[in-house]
C-alpha positions as CSV (number, residue, x, y, z in Angstrom):
1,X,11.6,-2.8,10.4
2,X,11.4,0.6,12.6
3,X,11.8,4.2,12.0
4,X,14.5,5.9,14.3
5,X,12.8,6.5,17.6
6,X,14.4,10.2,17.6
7,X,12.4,10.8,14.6
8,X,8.5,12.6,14.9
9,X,7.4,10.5,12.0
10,X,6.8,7.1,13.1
11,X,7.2,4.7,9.9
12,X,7.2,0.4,10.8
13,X,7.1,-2.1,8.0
14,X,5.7,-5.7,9.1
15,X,6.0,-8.5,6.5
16,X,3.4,-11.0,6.7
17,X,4.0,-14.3,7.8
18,X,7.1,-13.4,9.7
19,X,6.5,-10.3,11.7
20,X,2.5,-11.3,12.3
21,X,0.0,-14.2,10.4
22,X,3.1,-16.5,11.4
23,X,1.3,-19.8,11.2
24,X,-0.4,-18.8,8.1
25,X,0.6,-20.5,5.0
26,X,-1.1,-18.2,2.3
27,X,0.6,-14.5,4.6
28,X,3.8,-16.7,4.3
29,X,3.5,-17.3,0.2
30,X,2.0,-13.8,-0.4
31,X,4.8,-11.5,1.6
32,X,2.8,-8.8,1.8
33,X,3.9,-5.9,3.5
34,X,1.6,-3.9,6.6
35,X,3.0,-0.2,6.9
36,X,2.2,2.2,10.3
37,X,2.7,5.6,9.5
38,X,2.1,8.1,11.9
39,X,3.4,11.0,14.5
40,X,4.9,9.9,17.7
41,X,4.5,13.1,19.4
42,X,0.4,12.8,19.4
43,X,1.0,8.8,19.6
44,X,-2.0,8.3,16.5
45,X,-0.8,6.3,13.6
46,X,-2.6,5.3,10.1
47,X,-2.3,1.1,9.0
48,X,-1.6,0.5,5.3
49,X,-3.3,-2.7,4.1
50,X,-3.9,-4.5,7.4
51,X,-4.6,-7.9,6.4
52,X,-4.2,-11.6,7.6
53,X,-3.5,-11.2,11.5
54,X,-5.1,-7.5,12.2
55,X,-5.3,-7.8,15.9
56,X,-1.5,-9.0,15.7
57,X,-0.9,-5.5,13.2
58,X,-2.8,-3.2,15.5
59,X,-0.8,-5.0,19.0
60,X,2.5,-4.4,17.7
61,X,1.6,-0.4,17.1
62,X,-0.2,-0.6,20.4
63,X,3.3,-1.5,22.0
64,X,4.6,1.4,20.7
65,X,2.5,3.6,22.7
66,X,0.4,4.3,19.2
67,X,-3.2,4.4,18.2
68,X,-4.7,3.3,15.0
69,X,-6.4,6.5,13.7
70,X,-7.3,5.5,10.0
71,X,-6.3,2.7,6.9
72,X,-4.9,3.7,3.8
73,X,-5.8,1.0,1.0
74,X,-3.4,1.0,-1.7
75,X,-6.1,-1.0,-3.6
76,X,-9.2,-3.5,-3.4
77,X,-7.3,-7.0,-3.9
78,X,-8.3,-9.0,-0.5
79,X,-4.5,-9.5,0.5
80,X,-4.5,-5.9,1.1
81,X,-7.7,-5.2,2.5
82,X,-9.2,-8.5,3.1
83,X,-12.1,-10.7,1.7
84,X,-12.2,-14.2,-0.2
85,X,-9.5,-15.0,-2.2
86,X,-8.3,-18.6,-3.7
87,X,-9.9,-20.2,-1.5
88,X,-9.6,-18.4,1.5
89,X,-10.9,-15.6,3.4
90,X,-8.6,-13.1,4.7
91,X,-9.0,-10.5,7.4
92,X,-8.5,-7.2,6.9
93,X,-10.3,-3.9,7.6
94,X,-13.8,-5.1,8.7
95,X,-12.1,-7.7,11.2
96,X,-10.0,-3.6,11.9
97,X,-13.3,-1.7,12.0
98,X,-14.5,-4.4,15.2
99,X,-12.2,-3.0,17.0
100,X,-11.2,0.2,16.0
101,X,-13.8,2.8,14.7
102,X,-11.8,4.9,11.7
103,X,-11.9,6.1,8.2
104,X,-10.5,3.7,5.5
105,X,-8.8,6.2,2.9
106,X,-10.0,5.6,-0.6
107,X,-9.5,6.8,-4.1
108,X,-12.7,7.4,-5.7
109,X,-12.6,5.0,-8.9
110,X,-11.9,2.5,-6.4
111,X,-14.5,2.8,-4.0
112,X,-17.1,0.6,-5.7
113,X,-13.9,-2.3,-5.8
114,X,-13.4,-2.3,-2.3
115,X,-17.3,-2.1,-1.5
116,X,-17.9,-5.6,-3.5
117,X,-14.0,-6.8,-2.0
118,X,-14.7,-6.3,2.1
119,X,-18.9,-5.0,2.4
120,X,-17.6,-2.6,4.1
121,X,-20.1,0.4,3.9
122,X,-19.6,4.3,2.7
123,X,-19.9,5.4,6.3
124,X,-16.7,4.1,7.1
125,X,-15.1,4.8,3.3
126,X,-13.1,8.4,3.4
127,X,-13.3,9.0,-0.5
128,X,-10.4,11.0,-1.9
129,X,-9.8,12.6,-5.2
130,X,-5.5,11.8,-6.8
131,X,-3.2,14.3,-4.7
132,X,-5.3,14.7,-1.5
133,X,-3.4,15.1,1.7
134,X,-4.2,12.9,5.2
135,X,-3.0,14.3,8.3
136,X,-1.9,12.3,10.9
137,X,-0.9,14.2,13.8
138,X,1.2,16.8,12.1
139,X,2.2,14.4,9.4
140,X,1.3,14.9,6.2
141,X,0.8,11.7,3.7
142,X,0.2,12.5,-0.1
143,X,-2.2,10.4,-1.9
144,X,-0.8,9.9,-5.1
145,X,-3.4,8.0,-8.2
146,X,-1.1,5.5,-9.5
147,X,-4.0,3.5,-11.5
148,X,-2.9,0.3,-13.7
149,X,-3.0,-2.7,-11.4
150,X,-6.7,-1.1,-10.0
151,X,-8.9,1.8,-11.3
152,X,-7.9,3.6,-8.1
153,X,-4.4,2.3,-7.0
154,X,-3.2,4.8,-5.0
155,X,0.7,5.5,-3.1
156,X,1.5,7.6,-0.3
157,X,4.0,9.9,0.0
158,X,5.3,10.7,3.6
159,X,8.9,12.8,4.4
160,X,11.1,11.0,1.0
161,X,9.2,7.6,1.3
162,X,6.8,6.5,-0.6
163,X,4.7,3.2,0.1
164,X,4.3,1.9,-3.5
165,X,1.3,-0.9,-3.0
166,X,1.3,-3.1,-5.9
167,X,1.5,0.0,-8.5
168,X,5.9,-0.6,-8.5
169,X,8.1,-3.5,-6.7
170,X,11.8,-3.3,-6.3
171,X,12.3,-5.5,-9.8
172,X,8.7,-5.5,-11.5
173,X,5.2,-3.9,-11.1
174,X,1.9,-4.9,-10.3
175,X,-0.1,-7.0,-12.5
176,X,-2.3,-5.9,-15.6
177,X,-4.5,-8.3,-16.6
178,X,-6.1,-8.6,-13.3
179,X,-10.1,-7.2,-13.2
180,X,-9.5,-3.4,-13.5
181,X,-6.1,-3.8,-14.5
182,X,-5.3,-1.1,-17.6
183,X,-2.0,-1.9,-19.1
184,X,-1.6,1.6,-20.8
185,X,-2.5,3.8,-17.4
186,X,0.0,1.7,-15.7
187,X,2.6,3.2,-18.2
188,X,1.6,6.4,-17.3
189,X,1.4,5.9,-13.4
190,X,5.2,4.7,-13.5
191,X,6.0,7.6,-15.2
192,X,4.8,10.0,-12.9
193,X,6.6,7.8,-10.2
194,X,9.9,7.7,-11.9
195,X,9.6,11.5,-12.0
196,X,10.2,11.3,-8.0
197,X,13.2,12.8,-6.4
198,X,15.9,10.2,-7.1
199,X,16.1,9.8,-3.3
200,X,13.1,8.8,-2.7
201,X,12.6,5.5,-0.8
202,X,10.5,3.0,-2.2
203,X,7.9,0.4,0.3
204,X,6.5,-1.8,-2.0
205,X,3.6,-3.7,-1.3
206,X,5.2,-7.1,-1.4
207,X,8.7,-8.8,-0.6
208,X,9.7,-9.8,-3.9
209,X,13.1,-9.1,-3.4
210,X,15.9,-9.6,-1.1
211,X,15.6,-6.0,-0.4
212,X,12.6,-4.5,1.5
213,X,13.2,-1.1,0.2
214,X,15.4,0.9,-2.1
215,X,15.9,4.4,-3.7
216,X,14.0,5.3,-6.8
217,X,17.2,6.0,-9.0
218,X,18.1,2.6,-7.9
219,X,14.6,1.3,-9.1
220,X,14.8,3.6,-12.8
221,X,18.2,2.0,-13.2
222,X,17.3,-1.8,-12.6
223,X,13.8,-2.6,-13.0
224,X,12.9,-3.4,-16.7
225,X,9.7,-2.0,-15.9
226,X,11.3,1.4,-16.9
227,X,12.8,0.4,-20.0
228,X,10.5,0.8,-23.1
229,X,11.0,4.4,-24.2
230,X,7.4,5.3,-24.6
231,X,3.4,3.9,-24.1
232,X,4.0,1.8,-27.6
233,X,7.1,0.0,-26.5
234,X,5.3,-0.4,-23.0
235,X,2.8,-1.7,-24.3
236,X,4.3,-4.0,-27.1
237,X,6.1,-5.8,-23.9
238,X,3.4,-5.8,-20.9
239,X,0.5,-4.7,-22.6
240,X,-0.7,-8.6,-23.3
């Protein structure tokens, strides 16, 4: 899916295993979404989780007249950024870093996650602390510390949208029993998201449902994940 092309903020969302990684079987089962965020005036963009197919991810921004300036990892977990996992080894950002020579925005707490995840090293690992701001252009992307499903989940906040990783889905969240998984900070990181602008449209890292993005007041009123009334209800229902 495409941003309108009138628009400075260039925003694509590419579902693996149908717009790239289409004759892989594990990009197929996953769904995991690839996000380009950038400004279409200076033509440099940022990837979100490039994994499976890279060089297909960075050709289709590359048709747009774009350039990958940087990654933003929502988290470690290799369908996001790459490395072995059940059995196979997905690309991701050091198949990126062969061809392009950029940051990869981290939060701190997760830095030591994604080290073990992809070897990549610290001289290509921009470390951030919750509520730092990368500019892209003249765009502005929040970081926002959603930890939970990872010690340093982070979301990104760009113009009312906000790229959600595995930290909330359209109907669920991420999971919490996972290495680095913390059942009780994951309360407190959907909180802070449902506290959002009710407008505020939601990317989620994967395509769990039909839709591939919705409102936030949408996602308070439907996902059970908002439900329980407080941390002890949360984490009488998810919390095992």
């Amino acid at each position: 899916m495409a941003d309108n092309p009138d628009d400075r903020l260039y925003f694509r969302q590419l579902l693996s295993g149908r717009d790239f990684a289409t004759s892989d079987p594990l990009a197929q089962q996953m769904v995991n979404f690839v996000y380009a965020i950038g400004d279409r005036t200076t033509g440099e963009c940022l990837l979100v989780d490039p994994a499976y197919a890279v060089d297909e991810v960075i050709d289709t921004v590359t048709a747009d007249g774009m350039v990958v300036s940087g990654v933003l990892a929502t988290h470690y977990h290799p369908d996001h950024v790459g490395g072995p996992m059940m059995g196979y080894t997905i690309e991701g950002i050091t198949t990126l870093l062969e061809r392009v020579d950029c940051p990869i925005h981290v939060q701190r707490t997760e830095v030591p996650w994604v080290r073990r995840a992809t070897g990549v090293g610290d001289d290509h690992l921009a470390i951030h602390e919750p509520g730092d701001v990368v500019r892209v252009g003249s765009i502005d992307v929040t970081l926002v510390h959603t930890p939970g499903h990872t010690p340093g989940s982070q979301c990104f906040h760009v113009e009312g949208r906000l790229v959600s990783g595995d930290t909330l889905f359209l109907d669920g969240c991420g999971r919490t029993d996972l290495p680095g998984s913390n059942p009780e900070e994951m309360y407190h990181s959907l909180q802070k998201l449902a506290a959002m602008p009710a407008a505020t449209v939601v990317y989620p890292g994967h395509r769990y449902s039909p839709p591939p993005s919705a409102t936030l007041e949408s996602i308070r009123q439907n996902n059970y994940v908002f439900r329980p009334n407080s941390a002890e209800q949360w984490l009488q229902m998810f919390g095992g």
